[in-house]
N, CA, C, O and CB atoms as a CASP TS submission, in Angstrom:
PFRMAT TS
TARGET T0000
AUTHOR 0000-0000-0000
METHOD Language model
MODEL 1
PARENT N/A
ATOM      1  N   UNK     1       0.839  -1.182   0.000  1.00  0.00           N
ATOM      2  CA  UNK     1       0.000   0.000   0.000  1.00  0.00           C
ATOM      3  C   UNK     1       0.884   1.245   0.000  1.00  0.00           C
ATOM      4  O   UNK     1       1.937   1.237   0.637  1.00  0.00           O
ATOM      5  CB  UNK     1      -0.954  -0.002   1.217  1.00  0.00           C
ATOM      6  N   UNK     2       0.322   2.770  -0.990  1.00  0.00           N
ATOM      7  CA  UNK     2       1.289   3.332  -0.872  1.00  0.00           C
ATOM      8  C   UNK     2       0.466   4.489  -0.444  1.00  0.00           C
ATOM      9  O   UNK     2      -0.752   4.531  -0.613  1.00  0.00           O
ATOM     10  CB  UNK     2       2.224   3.324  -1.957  1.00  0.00           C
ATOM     11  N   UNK     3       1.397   5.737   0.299  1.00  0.00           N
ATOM     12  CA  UNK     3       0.756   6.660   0.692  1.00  0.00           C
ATOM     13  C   UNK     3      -0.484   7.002  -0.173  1.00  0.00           C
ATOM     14  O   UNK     3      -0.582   6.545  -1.312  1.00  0.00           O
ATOM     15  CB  UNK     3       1.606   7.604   0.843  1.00  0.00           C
ATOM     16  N   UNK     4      -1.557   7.913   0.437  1.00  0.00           N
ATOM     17  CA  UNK     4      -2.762   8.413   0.123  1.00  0.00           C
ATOM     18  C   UNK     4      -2.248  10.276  -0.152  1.00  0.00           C
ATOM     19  O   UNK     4      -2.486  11.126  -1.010  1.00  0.00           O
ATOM     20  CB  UNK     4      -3.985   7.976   1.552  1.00  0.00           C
ATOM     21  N   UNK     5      -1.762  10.236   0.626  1.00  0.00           N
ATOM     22  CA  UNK     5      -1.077  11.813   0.928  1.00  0.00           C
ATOM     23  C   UNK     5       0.134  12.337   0.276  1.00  0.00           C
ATOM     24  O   UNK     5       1.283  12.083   0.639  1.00  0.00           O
ATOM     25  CB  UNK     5      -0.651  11.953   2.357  1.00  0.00           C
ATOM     26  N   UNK     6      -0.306  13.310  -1.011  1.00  0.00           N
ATOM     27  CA  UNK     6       0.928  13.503  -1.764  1.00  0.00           C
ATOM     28  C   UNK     6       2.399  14.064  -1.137  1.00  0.00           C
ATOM     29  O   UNK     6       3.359  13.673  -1.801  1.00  0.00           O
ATOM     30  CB  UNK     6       0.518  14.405  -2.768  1.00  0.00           C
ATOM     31  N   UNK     7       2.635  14.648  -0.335  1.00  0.00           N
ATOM     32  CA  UNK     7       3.912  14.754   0.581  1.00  0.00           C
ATOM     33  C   UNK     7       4.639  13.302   0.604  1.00  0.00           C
ATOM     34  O   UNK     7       5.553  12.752  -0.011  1.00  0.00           O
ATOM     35  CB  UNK     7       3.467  15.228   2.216  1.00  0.00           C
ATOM     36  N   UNK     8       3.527  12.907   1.892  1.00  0.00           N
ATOM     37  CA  UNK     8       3.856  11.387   2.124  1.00  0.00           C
ATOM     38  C   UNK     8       4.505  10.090   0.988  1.00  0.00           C
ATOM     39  O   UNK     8       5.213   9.132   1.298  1.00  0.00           O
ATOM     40  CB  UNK     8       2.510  10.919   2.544  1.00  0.00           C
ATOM     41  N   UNK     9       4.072  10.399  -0.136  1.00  0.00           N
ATOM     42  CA  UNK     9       3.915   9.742  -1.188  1.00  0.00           C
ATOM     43  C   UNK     9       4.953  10.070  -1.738  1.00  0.00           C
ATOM     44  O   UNK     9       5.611   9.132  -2.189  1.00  0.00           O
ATOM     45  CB  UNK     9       2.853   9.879  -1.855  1.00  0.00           C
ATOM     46  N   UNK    10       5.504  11.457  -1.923  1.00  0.00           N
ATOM     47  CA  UNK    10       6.872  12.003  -2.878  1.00  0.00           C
ATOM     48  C   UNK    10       7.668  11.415  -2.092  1.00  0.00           C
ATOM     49  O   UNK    10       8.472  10.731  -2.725  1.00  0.00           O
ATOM     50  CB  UNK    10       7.295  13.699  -3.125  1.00  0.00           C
ATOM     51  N   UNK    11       7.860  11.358  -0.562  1.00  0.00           N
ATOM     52  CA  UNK    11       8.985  11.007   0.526  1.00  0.00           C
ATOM     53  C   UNK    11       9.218   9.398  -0.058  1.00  0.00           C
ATOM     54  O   UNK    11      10.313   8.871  -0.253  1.00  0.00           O
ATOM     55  CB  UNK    11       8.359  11.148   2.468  1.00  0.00           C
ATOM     56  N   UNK    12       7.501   8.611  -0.336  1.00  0.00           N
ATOM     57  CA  UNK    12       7.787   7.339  -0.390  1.00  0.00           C
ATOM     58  C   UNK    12       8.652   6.902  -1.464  1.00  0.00           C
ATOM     59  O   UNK    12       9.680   6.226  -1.468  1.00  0.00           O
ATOM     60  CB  UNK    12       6.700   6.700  -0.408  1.00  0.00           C
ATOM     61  N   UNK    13       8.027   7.416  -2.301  1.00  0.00           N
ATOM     62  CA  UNK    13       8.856   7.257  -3.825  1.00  0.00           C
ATOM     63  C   UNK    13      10.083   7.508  -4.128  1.00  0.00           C
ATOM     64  O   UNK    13      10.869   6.690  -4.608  1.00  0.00           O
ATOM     65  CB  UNK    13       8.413   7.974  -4.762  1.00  0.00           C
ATOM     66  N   UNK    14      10.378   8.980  -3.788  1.00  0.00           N
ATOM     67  CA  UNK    14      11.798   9.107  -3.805  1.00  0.00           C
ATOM     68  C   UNK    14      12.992   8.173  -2.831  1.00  0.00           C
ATOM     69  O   UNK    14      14.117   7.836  -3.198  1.00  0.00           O
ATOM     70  CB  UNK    14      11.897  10.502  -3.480  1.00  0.00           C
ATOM     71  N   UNK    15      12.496   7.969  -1.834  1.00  0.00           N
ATOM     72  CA  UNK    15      13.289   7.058  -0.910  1.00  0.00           C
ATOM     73  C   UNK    15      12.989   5.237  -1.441  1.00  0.00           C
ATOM     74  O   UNK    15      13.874   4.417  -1.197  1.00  0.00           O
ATOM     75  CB  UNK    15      12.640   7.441   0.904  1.00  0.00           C
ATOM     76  N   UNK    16      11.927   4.874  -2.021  1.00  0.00           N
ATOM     77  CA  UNK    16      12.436   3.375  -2.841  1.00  0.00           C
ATOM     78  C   UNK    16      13.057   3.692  -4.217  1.00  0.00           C
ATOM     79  O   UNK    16      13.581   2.703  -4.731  1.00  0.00           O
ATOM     80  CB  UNK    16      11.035   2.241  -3.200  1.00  0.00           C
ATOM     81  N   UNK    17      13.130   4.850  -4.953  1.00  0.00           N
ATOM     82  CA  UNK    17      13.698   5.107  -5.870  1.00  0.00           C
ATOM     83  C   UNK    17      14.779   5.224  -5.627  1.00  0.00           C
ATOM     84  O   UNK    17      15.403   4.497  -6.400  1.00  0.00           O
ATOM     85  CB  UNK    17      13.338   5.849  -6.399  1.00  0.00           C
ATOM     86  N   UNK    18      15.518   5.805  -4.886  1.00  0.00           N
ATOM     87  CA  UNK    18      17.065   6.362  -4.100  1.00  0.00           C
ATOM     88  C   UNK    18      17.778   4.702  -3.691  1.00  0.00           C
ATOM     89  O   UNK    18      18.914   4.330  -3.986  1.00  0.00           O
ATOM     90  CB  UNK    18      16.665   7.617  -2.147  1.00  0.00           C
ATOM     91  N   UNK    19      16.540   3.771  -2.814  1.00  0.00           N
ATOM     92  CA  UNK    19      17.272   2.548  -2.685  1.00  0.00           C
ATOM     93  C   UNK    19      16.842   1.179  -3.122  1.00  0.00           C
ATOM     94  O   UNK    19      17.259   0.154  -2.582  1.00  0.00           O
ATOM     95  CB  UNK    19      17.507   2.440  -1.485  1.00  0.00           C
ATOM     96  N   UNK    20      15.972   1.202  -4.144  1.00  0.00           N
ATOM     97  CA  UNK    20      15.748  -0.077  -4.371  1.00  0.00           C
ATOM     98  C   UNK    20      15.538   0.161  -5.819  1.00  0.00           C
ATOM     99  O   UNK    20      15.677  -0.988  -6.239  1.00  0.00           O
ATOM    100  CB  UNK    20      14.624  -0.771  -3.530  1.00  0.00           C
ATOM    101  N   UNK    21      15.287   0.918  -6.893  1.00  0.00           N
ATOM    102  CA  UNK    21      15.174   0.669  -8.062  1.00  0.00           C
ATOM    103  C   UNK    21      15.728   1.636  -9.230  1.00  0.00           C
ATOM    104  O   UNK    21      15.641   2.857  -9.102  1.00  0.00           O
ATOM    105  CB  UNK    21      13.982   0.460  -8.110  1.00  0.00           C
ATOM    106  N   UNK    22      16.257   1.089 -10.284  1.00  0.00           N
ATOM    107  CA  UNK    22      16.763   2.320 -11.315  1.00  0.00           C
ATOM    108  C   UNK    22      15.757   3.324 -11.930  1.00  0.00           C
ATOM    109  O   UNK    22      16.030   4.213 -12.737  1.00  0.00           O
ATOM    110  CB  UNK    22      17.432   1.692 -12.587  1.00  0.00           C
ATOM    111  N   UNK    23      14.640   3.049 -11.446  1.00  0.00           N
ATOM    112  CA  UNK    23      14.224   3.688 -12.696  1.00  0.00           C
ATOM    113  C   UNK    23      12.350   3.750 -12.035  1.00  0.00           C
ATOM    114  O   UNK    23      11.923   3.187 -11.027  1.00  0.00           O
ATOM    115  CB  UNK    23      14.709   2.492 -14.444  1.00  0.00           C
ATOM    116  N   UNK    24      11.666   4.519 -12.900  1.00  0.00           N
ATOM    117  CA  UNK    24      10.468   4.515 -11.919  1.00  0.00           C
ATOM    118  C   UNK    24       9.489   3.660 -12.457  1.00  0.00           C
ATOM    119  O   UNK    24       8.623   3.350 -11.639  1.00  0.00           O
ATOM    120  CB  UNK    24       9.825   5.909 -11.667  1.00  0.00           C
ATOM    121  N   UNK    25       9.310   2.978 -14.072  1.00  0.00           N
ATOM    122  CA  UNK    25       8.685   2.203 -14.279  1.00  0.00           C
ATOM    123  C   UNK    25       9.034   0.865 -13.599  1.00  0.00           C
ATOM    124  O   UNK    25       8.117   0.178 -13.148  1.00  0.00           O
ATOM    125  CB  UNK    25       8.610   2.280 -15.410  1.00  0.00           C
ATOM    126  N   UNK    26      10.335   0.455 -13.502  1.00  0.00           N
ATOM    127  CA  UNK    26      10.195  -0.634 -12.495  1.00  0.00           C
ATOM    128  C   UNK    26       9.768  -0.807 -11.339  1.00  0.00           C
ATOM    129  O   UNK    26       9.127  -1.802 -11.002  1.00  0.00           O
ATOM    130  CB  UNK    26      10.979  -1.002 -12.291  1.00  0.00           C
ATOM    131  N   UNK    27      10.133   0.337 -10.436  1.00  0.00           N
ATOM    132  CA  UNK    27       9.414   0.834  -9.281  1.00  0.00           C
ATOM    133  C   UNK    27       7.300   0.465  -9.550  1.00  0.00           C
ATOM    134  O   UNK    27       6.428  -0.069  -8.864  1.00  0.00           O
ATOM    135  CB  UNK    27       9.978   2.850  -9.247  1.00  0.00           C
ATOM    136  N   UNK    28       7.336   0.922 -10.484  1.00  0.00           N
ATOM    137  CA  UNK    28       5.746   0.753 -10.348  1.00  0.00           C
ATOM    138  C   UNK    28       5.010  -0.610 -10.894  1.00  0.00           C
ATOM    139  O   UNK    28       3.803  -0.817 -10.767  1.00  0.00           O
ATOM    140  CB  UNK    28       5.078   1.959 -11.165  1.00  0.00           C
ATOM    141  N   UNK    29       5.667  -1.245 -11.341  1.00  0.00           N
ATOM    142  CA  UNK    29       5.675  -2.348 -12.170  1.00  0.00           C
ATOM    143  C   UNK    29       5.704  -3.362 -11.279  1.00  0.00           C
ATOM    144  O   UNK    29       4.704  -4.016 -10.980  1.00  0.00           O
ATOM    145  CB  UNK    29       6.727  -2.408 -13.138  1.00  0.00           C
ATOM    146  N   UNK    30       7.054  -3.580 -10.724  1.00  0.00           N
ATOM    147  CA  UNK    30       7.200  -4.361  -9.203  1.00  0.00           C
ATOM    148  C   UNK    30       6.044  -3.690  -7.981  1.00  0.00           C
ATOM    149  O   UNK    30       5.910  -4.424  -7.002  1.00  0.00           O
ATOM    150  CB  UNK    30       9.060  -4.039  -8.531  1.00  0.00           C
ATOM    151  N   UNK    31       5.512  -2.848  -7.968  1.00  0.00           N
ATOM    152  CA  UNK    31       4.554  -2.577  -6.815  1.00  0.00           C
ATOM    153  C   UNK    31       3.551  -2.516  -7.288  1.00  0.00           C
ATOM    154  O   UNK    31       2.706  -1.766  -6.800  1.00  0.00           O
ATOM    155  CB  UNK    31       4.668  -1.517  -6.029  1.00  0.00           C
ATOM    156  N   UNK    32       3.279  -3.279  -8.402  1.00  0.00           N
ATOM    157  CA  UNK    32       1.601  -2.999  -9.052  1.00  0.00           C
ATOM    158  C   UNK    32       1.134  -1.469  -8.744  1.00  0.00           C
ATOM    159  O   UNK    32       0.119  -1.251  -8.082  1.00  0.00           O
ATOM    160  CB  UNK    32       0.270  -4.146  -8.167  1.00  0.00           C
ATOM    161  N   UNK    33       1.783  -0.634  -9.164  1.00  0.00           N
ATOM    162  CA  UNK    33       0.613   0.838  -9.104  1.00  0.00           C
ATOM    163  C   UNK    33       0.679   0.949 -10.618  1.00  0.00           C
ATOM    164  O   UNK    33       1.372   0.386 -11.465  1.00  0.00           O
ATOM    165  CB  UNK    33       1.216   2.644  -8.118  1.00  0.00           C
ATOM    166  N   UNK    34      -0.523   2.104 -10.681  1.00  0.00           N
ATOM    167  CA  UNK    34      -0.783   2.698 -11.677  1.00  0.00           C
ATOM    168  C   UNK    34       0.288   3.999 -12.379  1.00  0.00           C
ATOM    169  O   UNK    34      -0.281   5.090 -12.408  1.00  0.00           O
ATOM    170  CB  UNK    34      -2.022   3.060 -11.295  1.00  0.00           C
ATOM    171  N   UNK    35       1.024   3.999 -12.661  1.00  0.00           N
ATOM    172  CA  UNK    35       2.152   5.350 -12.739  1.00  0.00           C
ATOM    173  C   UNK    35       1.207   6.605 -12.890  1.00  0.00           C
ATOM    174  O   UNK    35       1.166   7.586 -12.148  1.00  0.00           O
ATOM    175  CB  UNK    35       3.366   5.296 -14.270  1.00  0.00           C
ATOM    176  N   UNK    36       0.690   6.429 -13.671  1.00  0.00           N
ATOM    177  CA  UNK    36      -0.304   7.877 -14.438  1.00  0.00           C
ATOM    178  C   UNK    36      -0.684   8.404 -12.987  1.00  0.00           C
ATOM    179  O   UNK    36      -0.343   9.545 -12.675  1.00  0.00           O
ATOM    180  CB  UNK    36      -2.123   7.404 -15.673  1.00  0.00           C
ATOM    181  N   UNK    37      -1.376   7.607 -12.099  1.00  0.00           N
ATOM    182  CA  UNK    37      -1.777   7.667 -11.182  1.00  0.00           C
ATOM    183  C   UNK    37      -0.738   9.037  -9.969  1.00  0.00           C
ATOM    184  O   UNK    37      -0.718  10.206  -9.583  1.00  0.00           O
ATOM    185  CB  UNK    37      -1.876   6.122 -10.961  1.00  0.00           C
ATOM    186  N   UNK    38      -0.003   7.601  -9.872  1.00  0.00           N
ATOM    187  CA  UNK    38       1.257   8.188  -9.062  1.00  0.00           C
ATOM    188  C   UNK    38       2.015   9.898  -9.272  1.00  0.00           C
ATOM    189  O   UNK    38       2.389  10.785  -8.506  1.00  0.00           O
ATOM    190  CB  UNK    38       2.442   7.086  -9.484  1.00  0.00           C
ATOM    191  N   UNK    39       1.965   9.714 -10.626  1.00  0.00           N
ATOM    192  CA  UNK    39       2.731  10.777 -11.640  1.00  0.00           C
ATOM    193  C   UNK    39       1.060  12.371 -11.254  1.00  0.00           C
ATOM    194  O   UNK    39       1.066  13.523 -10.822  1.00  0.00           O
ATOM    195  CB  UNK    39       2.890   9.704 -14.172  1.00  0.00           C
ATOM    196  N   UNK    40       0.119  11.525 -11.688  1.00  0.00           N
ATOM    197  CA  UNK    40      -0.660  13.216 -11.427  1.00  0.00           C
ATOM    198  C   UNK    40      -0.819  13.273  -9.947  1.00  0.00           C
ATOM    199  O   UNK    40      -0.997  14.433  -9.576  1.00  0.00           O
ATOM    200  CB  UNK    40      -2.465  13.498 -12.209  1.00  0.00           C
ATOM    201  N   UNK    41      -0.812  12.266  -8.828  1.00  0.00           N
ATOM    202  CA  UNK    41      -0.806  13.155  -7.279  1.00  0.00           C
ATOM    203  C   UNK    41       0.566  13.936  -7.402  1.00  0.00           C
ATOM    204  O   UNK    41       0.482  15.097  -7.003  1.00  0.00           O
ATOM    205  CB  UNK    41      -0.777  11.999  -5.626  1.00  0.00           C
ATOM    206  N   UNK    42       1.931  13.514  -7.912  1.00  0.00           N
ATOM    207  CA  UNK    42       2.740  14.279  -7.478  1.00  0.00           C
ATOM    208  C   UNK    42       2.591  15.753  -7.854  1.00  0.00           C
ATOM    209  O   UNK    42       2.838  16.652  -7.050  1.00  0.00           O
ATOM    210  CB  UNK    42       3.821  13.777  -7.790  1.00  0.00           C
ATOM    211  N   UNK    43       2.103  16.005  -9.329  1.00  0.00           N
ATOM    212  CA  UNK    43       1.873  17.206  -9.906  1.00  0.00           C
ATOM    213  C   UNK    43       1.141  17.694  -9.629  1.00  0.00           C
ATOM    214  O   UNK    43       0.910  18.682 -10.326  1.00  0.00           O
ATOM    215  CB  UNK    43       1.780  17.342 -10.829  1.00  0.00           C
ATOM    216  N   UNK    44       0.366  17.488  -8.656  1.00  0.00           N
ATOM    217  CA  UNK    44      -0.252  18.071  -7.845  1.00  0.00           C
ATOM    218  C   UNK    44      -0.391  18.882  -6.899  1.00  0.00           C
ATOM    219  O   UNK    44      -1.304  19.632  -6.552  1.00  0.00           O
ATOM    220  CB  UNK    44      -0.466  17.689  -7.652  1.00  0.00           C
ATOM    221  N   UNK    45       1.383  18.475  -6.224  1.00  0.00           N
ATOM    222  CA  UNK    45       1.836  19.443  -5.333  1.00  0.00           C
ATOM    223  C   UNK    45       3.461  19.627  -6.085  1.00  0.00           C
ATOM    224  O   UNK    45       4.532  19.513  -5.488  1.00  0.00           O
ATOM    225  CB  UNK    45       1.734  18.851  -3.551  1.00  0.00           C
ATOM    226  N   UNK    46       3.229  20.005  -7.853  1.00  0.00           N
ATOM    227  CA  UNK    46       3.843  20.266  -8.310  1.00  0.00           C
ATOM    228  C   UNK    46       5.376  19.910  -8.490  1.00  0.00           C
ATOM    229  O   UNK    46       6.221  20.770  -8.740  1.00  0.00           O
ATOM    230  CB  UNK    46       3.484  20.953  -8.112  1.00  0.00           C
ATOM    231  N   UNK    47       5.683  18.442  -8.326  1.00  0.00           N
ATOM    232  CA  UNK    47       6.453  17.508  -8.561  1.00  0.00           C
ATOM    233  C   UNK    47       6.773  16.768  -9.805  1.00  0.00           C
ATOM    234  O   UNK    47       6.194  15.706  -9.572  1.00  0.00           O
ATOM    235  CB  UNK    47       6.143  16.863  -7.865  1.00  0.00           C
ATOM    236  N   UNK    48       7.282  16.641 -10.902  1.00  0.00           N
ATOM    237  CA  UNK    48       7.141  15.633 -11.832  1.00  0.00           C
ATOM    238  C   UNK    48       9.061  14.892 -11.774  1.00  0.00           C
ATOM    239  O   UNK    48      10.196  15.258 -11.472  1.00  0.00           O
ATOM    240  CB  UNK    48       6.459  16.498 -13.582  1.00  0.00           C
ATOM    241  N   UNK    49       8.499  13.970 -12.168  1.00  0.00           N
ATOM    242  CA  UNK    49      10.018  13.002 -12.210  1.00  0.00           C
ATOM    243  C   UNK    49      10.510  13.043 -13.453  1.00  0.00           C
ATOM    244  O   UNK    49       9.899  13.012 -14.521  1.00  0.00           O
ATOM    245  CB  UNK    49       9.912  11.342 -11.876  1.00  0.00           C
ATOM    246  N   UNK    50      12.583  13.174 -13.071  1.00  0.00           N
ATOM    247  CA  UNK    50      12.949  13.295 -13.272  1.00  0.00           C
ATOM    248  C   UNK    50      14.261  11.498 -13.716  1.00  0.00           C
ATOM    249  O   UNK    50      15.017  10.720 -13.134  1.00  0.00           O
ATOM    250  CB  UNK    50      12.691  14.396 -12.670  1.00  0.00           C
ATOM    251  N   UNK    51      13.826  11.717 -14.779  1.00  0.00           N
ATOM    252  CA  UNK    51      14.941  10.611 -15.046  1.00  0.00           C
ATOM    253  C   UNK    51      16.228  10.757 -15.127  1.00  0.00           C
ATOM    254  O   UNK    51      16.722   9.631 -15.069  1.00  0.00           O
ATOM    255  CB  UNK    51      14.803  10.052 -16.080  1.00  0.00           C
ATOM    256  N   UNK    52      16.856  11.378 -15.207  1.00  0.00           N
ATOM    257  CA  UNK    52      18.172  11.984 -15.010  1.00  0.00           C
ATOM    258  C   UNK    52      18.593  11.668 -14.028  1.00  0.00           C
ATOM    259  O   UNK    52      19.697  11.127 -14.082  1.00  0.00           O
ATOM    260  CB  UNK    52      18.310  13.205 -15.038  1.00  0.00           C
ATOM    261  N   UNK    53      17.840  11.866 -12.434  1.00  0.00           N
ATOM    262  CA  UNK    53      18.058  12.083 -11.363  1.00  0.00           C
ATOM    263  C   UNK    53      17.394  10.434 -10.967  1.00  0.00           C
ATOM    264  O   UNK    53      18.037   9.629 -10.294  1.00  0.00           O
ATOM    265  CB  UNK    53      17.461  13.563 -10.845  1.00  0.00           C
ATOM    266  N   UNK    54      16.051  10.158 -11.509  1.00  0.00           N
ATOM    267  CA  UNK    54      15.651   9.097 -11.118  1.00  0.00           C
ATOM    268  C   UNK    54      15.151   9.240  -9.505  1.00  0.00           C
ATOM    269  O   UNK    54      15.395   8.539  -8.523  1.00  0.00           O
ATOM    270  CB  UNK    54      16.723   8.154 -11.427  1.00  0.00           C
ATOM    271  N   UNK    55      14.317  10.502  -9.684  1.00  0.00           N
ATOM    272  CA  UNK    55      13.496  10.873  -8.635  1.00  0.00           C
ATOM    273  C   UNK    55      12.455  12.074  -9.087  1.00  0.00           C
ATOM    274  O   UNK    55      12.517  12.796 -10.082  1.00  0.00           O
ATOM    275  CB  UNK    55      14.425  11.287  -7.445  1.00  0.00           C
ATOM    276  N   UNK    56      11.428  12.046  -7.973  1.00  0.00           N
ATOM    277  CA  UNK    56      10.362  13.378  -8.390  1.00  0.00           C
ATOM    278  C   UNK    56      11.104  15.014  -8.031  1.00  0.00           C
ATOM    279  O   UNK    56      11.661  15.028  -6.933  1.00  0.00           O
ATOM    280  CB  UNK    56       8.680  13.207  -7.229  1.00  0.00           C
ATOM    281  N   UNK    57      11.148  15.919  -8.561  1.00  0.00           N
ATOM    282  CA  UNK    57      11.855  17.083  -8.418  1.00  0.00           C
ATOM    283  C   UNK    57      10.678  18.281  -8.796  1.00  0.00           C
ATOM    284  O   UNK    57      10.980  19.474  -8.766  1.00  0.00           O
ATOM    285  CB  UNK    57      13.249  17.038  -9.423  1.00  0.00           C
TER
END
């Protein structure tokens, strides 16, 4: 289960992104979420990811 709360949720992501996966489609792929999903709460509180970095910025 992943946060409900977009704060909560950027912290989550960026910190299994930082230590458990290259990249964010695997990240979502291995955790069954929806990305689209994931991707518009962050832009929400005006976040979008960054592959370069391989985190939300």
């Amino acid at each position: 289960m992943i946060p409900d709360d977009p704060v909560m949720l950027l912290s989550y992501v960026n910190t299994q992104l930082r230590d458990f996966y290259p990249d964010f489609a695997g990240f979502c792929a291995e955790k069954g979420i929806d990305p689209e999903a994931v991707t518009e709460k962050l832009r929400s509180i005006d976040y979008e990811y960054d592959s370069r970095l391989n985190r939300f910025v």
